[in-house]
C-alpha positions as CSV (number, residue, x, y, z in Angstrom):
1,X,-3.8,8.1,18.5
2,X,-4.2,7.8,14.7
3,X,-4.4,3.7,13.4
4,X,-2.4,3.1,10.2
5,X,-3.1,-0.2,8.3
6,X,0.0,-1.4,6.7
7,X,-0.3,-3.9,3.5
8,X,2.7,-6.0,2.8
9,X,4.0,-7.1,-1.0
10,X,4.3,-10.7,-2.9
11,X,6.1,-12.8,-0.9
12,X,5.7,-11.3,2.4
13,X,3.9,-11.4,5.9
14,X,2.7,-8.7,8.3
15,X,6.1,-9.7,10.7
16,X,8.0,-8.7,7.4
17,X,5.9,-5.4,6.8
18,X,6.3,-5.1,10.6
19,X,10.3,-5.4,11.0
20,X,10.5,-3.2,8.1
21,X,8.5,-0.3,9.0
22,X,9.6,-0.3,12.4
23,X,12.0,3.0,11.8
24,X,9.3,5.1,10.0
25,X,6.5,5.2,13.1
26,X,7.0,6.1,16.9
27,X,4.9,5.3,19.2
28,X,2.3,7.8,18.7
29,X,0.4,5.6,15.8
30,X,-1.5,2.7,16.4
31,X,0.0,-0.2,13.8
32,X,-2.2,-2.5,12.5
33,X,-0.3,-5.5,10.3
34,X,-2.3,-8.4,8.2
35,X,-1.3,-11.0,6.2
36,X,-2.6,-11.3,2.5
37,X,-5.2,-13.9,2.3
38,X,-3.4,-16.5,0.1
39,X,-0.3,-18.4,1.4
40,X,2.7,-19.0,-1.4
41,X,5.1,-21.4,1.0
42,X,7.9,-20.7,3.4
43,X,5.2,-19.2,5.8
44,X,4.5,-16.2,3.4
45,X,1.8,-14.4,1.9
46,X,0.6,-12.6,-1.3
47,X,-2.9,-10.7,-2.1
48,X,-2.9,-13.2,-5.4
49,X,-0.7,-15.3,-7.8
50,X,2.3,-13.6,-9.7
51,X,4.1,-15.9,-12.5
52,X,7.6,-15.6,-12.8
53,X,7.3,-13.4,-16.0
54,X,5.3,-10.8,-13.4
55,X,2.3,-11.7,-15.5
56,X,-1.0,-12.6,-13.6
57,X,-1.6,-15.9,-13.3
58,X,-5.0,-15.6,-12.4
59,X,-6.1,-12.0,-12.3
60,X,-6.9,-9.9,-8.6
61,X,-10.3,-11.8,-8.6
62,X,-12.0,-8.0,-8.2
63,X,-14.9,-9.5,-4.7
64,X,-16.4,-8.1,-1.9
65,X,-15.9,-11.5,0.0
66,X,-12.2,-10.7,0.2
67,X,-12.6,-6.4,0.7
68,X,-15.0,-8.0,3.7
69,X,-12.4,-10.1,4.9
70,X,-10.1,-7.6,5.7
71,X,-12.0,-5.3,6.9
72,X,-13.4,-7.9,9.1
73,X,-10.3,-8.9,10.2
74,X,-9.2,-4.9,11.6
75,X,-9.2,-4.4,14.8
76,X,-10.0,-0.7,14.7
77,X,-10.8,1.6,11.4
78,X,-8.0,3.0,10.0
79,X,-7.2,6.6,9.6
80,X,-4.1,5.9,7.5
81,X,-3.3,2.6,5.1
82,X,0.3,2.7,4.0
83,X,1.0,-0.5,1.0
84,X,4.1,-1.6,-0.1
85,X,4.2,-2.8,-3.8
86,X,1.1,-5.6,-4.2
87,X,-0.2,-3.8,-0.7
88,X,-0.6,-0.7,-3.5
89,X,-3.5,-2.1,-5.4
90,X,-5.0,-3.5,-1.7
91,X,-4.9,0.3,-0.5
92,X,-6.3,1.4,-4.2
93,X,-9.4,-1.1,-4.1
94,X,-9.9,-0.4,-0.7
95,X,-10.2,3.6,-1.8
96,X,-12.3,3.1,-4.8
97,X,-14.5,1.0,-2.7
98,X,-15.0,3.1,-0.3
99,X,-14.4,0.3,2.9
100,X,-13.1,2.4,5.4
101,X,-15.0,6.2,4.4
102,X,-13.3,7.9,7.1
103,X,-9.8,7.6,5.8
104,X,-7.5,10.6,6.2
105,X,-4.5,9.6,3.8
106,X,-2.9,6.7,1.8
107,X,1.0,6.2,1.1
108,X,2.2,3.9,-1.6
109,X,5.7,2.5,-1.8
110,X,6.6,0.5,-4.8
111,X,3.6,0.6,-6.2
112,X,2.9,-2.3,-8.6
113,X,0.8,-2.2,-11.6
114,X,-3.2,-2.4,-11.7
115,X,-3.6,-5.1,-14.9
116,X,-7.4,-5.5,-14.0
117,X,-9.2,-2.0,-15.0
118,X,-12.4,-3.1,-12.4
119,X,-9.4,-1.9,-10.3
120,X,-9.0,1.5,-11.4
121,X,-11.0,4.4,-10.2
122,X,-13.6,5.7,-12.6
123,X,-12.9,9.2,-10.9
124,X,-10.2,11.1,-9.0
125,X,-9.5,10.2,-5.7
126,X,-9.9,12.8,-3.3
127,X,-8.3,11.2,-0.2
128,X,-5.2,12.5,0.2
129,X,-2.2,10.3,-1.0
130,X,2.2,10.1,-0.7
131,X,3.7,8.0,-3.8
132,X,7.2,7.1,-2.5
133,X,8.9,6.0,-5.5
134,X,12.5,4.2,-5.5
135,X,14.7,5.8,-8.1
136,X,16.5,2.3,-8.7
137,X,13.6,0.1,-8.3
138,X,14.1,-3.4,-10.5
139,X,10.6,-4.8,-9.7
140,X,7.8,-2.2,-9.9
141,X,9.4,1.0,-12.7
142,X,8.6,4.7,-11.2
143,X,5.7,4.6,-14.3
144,X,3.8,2.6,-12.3
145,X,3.5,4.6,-9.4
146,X,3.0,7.4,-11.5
147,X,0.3,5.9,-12.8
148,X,-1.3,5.7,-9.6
149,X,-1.0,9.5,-9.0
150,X,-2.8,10.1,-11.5
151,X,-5.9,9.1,-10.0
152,X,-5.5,11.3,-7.2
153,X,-6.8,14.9,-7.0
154,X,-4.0,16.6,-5.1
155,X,-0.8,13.5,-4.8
156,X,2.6,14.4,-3.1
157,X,5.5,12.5,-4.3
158,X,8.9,11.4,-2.8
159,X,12.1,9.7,-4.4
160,X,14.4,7.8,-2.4
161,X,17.4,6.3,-4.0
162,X,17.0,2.7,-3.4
163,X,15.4,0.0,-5.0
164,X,12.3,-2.0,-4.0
165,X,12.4,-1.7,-0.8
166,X,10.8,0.8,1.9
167,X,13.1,3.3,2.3
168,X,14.0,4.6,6.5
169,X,16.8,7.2,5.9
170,X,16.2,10.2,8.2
171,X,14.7,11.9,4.5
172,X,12.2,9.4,4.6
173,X,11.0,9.6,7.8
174,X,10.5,13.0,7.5
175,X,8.1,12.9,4.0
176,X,6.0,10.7,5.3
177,X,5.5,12.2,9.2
178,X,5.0,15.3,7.3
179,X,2.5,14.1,5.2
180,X,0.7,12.3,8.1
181,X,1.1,15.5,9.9
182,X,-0.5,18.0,7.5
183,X,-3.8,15.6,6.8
184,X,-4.5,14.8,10.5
């Protein structure tokens, strides 16, 4: 059964990431939900600080301590990482460090800009990769996530017409089982 680690967005918690990727995987995965590793208030999470101007407050402190702490904290390697918007740069720094080698594929939804370049890859990514990109998305622009393709050798893309959000319509379900699917 494949194990997908899912990565939730500023402001979030695994539950959240959990309730709202419910739709998208049956049974046959192995789900795998973690909280980001600094607490905002109102029991929720981010990976690091966002001002209200969406400009860093203190940058992604770029560490191995905190790559180590989550993939300490997996119960089982993943074959799949899905992020949704700050989750995004997560997956990306996971990928370019190389923490879990034996990674089959990557989905990013809403993906959120990298402002740190120790964050960027220095080469293309081979992993396979699905950029799902909301067409009316207020938070992170469809540049952003286009950006991110851009690292990768070979990405698929899919529009939905929402906003930030992760999108379940039946069209949805369908990219991304199809992607999962063809890089198994």
């Amino acid at each position: 059964m494949p194990s997908v680690l899912l990565l939730h967005g500023y402001k979030q918690t695994a539950e959240i990431m959990k309730s709202k990727t419910k739709k998208l995987f049956n049974s046959n995965y192995n789900l795998e939900f973690l909280d980001g590793g600094l607490e905002l208030g109102n029991n929720t999470f981010g990976w690091w600080h966002i001002d209200r101007d969406r400009i860093f407050e203190n940058r992604f402190s770029y560490n191995v301590d905190f790559i180590n702490n989550i993939k300490e904290k997996v119960r089982t390697e993943p074959d799949f990482i899905v992020g949704f918007s700050q989750g995004c740069n997560v997956a990306m720094i996971m990928l370019i460090e190389d923490i879990f080698p034996k990674i089959k594929g990557v989905i990013f939804i809403g993906a959120g800009p990298m402002l740190d370049d120790k964050c960027l890859p220095l080469e293309k990514i081979r992993v396979p990769s699905l950029h799902i990109i909301g067409l009316n998305d207020p938070i992170c622009d469809s540049s952003y996530s286009e950006i991110f393709m851009n690292y990768f050798e070979q990405p698929r893309l899919h529009y939905h017409d929402k906003g930030h959000v992760i999108p379940t319509q039946s069209k949805d379900k369908v990219a991304i089982k199809e992607f999962m699917e063809t890089v198994k």
